[in-house]
Backbone bond lengths (Angstrom), bond angles and torsions (degrees), N, CA, C in turn:
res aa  C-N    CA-C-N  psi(-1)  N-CA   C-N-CA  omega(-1)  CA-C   N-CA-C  phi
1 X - - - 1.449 - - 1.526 110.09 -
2 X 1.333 119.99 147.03 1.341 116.95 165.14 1.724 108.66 -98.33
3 X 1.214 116.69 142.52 1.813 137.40 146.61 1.033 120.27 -131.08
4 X 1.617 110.26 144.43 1.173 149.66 159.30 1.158 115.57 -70.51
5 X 1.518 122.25 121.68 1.334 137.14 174.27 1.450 100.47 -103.22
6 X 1.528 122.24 127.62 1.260 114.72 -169.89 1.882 90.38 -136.64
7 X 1.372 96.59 124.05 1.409 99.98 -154.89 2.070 106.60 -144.21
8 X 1.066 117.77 149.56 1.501 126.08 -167.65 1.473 119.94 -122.90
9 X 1.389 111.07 106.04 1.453 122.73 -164.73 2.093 103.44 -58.80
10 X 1.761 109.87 167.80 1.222 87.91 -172.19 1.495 99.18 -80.43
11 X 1.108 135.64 -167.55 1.511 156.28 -150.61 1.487 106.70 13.15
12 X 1.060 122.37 7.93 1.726 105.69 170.64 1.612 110.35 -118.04
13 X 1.361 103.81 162.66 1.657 100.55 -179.74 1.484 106.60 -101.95
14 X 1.183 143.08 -36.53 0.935 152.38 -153.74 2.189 95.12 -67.23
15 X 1.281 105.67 146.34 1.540 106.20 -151.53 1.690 85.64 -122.23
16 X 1.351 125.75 130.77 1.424 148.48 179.17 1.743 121.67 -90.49
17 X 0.985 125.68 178.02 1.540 104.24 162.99 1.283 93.66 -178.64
18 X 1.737 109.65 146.17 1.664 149.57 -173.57 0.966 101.09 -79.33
19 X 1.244 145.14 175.31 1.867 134.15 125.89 1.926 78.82 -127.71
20 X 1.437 98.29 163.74 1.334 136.28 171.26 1.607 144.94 -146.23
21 X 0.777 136.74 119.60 1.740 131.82 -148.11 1.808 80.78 -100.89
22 X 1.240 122.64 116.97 1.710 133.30 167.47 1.261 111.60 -137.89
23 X 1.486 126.69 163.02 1.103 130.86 166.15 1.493 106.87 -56.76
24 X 0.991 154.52 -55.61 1.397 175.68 89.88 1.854 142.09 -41.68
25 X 1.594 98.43 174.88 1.739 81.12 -174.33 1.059 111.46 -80.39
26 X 1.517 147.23 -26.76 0.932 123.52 -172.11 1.504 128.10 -76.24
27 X 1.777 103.90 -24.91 1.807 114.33 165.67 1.429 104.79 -51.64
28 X 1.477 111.96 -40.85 2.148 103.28 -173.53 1.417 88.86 -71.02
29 X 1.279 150.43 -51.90 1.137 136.08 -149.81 1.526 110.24 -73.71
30 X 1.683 107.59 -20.05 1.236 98.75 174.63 1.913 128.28 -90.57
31 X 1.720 79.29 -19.80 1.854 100.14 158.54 1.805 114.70 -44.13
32 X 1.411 93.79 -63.03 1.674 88.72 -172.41 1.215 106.26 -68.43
33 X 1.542 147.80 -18.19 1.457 137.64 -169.09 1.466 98.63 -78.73
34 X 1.540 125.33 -35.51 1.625 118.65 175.95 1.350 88.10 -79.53
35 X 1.354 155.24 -15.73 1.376 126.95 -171.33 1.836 95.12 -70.36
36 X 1.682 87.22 -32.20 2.037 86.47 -160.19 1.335 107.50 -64.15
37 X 1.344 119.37 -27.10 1.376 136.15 -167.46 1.279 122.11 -92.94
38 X 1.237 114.97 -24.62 1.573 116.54 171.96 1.419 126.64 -147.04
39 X 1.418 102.94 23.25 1.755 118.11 -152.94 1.480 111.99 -133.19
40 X 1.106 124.11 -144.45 1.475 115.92 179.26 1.646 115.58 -83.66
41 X 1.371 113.06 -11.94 1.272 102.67 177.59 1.690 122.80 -123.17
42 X 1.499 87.32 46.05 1.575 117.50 174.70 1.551 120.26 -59.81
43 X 1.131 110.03 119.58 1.754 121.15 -158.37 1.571 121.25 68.33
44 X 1.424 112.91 2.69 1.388 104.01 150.14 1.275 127.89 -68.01
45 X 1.493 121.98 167.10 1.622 115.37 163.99 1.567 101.35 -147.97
46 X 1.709 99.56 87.29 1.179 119.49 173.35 1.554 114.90 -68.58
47 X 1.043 121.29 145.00 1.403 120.67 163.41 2.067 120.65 -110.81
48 X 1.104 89.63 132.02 1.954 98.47 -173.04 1.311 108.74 -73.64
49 X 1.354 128.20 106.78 1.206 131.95 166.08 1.557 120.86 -67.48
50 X 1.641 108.61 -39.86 1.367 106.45 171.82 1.614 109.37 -165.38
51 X 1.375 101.93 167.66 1.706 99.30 174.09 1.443 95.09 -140.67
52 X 1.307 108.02 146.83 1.288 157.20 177.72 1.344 147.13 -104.39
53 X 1.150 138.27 104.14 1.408 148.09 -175.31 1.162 128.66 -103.41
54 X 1.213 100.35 122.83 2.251 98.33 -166.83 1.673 92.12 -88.02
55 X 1.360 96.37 113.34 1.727 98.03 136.01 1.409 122.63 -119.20
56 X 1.282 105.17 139.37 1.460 127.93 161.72 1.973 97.10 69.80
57 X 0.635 110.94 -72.13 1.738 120.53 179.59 1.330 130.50 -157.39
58 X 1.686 87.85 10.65 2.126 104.65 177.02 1.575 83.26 -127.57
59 X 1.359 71.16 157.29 1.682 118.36 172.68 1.632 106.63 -95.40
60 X 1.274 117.59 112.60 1.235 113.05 171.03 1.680 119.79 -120.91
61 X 1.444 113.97 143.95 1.990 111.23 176.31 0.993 83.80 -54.22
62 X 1.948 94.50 151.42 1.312 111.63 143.69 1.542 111.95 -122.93
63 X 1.546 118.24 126.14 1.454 112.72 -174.54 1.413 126.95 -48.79
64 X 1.067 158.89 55.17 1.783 145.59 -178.25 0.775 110.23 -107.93
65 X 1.710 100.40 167.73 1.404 117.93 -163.68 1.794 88.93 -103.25
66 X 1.584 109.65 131.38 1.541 119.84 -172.72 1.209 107.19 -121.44
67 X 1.149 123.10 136.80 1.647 127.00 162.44 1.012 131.35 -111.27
């Protein structure tokens, strides 16, 4: 499956977004935390507004608990 991590750097409002191919949401959610940690967005401390799951040709929430 692909999701979208749609997420907001600190001092700005304007909201960015990942996509990731995982078995599930919580593997993408754990994708972007090594992205934050060892990847391009190393020493940021983004915060996740939401995640997302494409079916078929929509974008749908997916409920989790994010940290």
């Amino acid at each position: 499956m692909t999701y979208q991590i749609t997420y907001t750097l600190e001092g700005q409002e304007t909201a960015h977004c990942r996509w990731y191919r995982a078995l599930d949401a919580a593997t993408a959610v754990e994708m972007f935390k090594a992205t934050c940690e060892n990847g391009s967005l190393t020493g940021e401390h983004p915060k996740v507004k939401a995640v997302y799951k494409k079916m078929e040709n929509e974008w749908e929430e997916v409920t989790l608990q994010v940290s």
